[in-house]
N, CA and C of each residue as an Amber inpcrd file, in Angstrom:
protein
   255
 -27.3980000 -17.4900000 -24.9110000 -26.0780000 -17.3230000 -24.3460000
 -26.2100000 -16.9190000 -22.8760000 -25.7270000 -17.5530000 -22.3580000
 -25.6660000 -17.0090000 -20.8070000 -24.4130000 -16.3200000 -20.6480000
 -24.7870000 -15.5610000 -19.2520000 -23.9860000 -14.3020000 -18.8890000
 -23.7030000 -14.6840000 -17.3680000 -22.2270000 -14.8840000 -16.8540000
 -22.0700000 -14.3970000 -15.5940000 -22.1640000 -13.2680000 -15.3050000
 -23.0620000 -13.4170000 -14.1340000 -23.6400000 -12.2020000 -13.2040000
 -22.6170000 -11.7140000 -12.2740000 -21.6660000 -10.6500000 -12.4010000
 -20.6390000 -10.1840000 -11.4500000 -21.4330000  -9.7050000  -9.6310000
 -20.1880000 -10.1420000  -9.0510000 -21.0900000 -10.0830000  -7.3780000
 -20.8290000  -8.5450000  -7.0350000 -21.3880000  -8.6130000  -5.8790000
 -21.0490000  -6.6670000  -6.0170000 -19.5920000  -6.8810000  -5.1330000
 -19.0210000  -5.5270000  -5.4490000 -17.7470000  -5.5840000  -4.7310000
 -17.3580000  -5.7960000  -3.6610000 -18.5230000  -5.4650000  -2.6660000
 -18.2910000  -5.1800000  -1.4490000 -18.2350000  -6.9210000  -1.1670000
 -18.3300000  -8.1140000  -1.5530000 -17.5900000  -9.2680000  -1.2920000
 -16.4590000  -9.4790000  -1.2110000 -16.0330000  -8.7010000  -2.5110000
 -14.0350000  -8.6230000  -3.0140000 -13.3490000  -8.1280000  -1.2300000
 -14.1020000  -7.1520000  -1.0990000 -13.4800000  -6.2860000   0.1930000
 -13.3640000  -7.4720000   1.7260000 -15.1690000  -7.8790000   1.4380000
 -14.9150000  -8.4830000   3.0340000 -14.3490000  -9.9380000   2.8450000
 -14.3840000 -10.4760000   1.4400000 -12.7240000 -11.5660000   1.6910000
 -11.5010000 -11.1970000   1.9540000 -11.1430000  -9.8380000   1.2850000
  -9.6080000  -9.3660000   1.7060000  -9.9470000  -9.2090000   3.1200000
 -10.5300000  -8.0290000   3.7180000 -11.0060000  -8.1300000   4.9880000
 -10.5120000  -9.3540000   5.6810000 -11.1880000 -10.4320000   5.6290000
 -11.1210000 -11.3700000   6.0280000 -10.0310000 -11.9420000   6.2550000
  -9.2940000 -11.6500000   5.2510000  -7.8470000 -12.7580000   4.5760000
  -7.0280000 -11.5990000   5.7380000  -6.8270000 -10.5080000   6.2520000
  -6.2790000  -9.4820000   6.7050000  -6.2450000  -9.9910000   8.0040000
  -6.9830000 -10.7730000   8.4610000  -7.6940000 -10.5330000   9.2150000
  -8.4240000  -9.3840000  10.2840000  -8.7180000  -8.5220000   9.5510000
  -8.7300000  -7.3080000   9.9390000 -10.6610000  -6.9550000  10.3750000
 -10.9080000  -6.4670000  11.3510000 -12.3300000  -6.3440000  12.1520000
 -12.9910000  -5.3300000  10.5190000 -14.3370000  -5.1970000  11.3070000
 -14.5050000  -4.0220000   9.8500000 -14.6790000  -2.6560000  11.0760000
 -14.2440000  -2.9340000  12.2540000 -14.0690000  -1.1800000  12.9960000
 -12.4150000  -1.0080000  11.9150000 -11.7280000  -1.5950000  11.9460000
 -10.2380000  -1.7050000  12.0500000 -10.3430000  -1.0460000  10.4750000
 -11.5600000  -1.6560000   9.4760000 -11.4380000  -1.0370000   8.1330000
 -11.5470000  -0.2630000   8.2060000 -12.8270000   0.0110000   8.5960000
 -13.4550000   1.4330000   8.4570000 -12.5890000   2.4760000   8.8360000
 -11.8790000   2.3800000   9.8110000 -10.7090000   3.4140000  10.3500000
 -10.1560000   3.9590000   9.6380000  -9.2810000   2.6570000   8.7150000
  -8.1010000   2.6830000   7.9000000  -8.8370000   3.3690000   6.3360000
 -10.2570000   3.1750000   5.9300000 -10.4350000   3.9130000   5.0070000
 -11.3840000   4.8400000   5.4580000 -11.8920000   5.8930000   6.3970000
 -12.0820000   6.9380000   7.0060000 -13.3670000   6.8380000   6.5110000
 -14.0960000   5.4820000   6.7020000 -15.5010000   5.9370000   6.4460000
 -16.5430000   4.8830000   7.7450000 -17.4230000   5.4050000   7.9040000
 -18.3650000   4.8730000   9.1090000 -18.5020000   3.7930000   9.1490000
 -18.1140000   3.1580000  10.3260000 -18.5390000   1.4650000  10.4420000
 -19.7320000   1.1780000   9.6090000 -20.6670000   2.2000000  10.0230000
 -22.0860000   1.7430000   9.3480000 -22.1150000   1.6770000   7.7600000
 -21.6500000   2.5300000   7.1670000 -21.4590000   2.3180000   5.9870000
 -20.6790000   1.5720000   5.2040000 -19.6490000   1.0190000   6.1030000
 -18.7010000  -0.0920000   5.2870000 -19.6060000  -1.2820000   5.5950000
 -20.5820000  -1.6160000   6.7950000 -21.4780000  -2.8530000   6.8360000
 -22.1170000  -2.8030000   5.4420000 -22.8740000  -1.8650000   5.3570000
 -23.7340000  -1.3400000   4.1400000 -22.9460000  -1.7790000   2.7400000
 -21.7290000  -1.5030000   2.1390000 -20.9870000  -1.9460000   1.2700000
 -20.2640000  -3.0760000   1.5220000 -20.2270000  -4.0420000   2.8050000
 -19.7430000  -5.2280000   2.5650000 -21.2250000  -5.8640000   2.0640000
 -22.6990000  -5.9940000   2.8330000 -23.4980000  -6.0530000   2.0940000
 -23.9480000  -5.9540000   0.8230000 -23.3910000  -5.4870000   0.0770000
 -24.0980000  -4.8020000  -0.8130000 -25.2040000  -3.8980000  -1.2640000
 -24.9360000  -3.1310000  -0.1330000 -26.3060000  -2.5790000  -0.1500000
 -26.6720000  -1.0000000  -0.3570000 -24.9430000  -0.5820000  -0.7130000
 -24.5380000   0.3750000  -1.3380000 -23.7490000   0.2680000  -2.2010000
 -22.9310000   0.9850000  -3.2110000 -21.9950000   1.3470000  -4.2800000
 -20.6830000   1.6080000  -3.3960000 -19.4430000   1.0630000  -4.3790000
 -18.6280000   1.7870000  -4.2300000 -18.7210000   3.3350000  -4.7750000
 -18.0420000   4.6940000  -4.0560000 -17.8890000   5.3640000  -4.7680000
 -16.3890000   5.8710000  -4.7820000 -16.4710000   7.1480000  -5.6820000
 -14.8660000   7.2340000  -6.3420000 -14.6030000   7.2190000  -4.8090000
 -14.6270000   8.1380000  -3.9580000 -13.9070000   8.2510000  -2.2530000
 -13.2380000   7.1010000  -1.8100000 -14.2740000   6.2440000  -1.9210000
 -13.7610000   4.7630000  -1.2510000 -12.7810000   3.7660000  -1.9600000
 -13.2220000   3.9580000  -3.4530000 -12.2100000   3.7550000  -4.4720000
 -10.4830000   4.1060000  -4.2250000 -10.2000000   5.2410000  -4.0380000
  -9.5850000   6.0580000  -3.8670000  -8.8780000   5.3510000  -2.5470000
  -9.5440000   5.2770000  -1.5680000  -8.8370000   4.7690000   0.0440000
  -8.7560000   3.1460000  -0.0570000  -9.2650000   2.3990000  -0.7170000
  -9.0330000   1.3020000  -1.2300000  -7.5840000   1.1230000  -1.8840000
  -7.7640000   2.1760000  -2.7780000  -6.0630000   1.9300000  -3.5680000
  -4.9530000   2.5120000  -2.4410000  -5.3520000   3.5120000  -1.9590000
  -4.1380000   3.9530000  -0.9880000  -4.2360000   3.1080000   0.3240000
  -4.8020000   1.9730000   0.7720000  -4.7840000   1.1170000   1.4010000
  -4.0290000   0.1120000   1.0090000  -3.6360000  -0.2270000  -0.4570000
  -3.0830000  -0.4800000  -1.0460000  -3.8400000  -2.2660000  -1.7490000
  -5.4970000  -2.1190000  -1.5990000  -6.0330000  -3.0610000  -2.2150000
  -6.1640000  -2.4000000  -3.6680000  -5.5150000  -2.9590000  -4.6550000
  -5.8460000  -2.7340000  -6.3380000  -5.8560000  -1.3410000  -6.6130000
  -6.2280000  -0.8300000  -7.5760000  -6.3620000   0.5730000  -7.9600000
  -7.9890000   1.2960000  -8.1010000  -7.8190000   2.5360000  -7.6760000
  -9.5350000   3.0600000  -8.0300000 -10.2350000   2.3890000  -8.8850000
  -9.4850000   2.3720000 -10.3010000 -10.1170000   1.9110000 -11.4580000
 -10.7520000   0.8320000 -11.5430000 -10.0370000   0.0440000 -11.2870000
 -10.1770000  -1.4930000 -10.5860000 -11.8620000  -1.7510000  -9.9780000
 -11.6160000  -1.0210000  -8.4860000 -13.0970000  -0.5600000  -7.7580000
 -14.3750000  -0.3260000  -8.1000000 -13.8930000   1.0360000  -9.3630000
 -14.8690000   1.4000000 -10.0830000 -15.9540000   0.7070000 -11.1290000
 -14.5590000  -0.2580000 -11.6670000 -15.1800000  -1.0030000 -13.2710000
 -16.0160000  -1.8480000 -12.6880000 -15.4600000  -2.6210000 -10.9190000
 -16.4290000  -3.5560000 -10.5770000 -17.8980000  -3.4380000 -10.2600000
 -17.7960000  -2.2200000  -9.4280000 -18.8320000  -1.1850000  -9.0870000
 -19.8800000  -1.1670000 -10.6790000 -19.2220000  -0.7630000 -11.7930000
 -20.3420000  -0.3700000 -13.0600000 -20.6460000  -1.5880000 -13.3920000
 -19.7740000  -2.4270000 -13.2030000 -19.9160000  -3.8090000 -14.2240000
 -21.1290000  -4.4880000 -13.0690000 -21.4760000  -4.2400000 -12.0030000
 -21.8390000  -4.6650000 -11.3540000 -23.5850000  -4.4750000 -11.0380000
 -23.2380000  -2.5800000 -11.2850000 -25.0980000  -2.2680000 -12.0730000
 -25.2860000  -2.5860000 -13.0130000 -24.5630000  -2.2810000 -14.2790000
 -25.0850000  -2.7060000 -15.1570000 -25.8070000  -4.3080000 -15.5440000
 -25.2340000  -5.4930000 -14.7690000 -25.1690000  -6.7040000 -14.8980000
 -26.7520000  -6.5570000 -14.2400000 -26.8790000  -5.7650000 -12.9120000
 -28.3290000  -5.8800000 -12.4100000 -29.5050000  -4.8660000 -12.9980000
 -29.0440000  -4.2040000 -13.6170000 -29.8400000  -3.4530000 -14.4580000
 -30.8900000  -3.9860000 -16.0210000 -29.6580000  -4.7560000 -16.5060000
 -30.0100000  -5.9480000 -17.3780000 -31.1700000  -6.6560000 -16.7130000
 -30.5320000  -7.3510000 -15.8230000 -31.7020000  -8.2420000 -15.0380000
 -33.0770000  -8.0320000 -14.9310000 -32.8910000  -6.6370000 -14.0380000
 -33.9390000  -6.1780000 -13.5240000 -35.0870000  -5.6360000 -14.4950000
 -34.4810000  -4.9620000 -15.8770000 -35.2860000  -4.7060000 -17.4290000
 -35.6820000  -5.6240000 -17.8030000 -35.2560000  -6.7180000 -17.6870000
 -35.7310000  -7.6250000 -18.8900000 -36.8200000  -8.2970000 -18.4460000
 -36.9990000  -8.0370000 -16.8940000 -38.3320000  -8.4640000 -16.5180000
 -39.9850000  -7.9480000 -16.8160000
């Protein structure tokens, strides 16, 4: 049985981003966290966490929960991966 592999979130973000057309200084502003670190999570190269979750929904993209499930569903999917090797 095959399994789609969920992408990490930080794609979801820099298409809205995108669709906003909004810079990622202009994000980062609007959700009070370091340019450098929103590069880092449009990458993927960090986690969402609850914080950003949180300024995500009051930005008014989706809800924390939302953020979060993608965020777990998202290790776990690479966690799998990465074990079974």
């Amino acid at each position: 049985m095959s399994r789609h592999e969920p992408t990490h979130p930080g794609e979801s973000i820099r298409d809205a981003m995108r669709d906003a057309g909004m810079s990622a200084t202009q994000l980062a502003v609007a959700l009070g966290m370091e340019r450098g670190n929103l590069y880092r999570l449009l990458r993927g190269q960090i986690s969402i966490s609850p914080r950003t979750a949180v300024a995500l929904e009051r930005f008014g993209w989706s809800n924390a929960e939302f953020w979060c499930r993608r965020q777990a569903l998202y290790d776990l999917a690479r966690y799998r991966r990465d074990s079974a090797a």
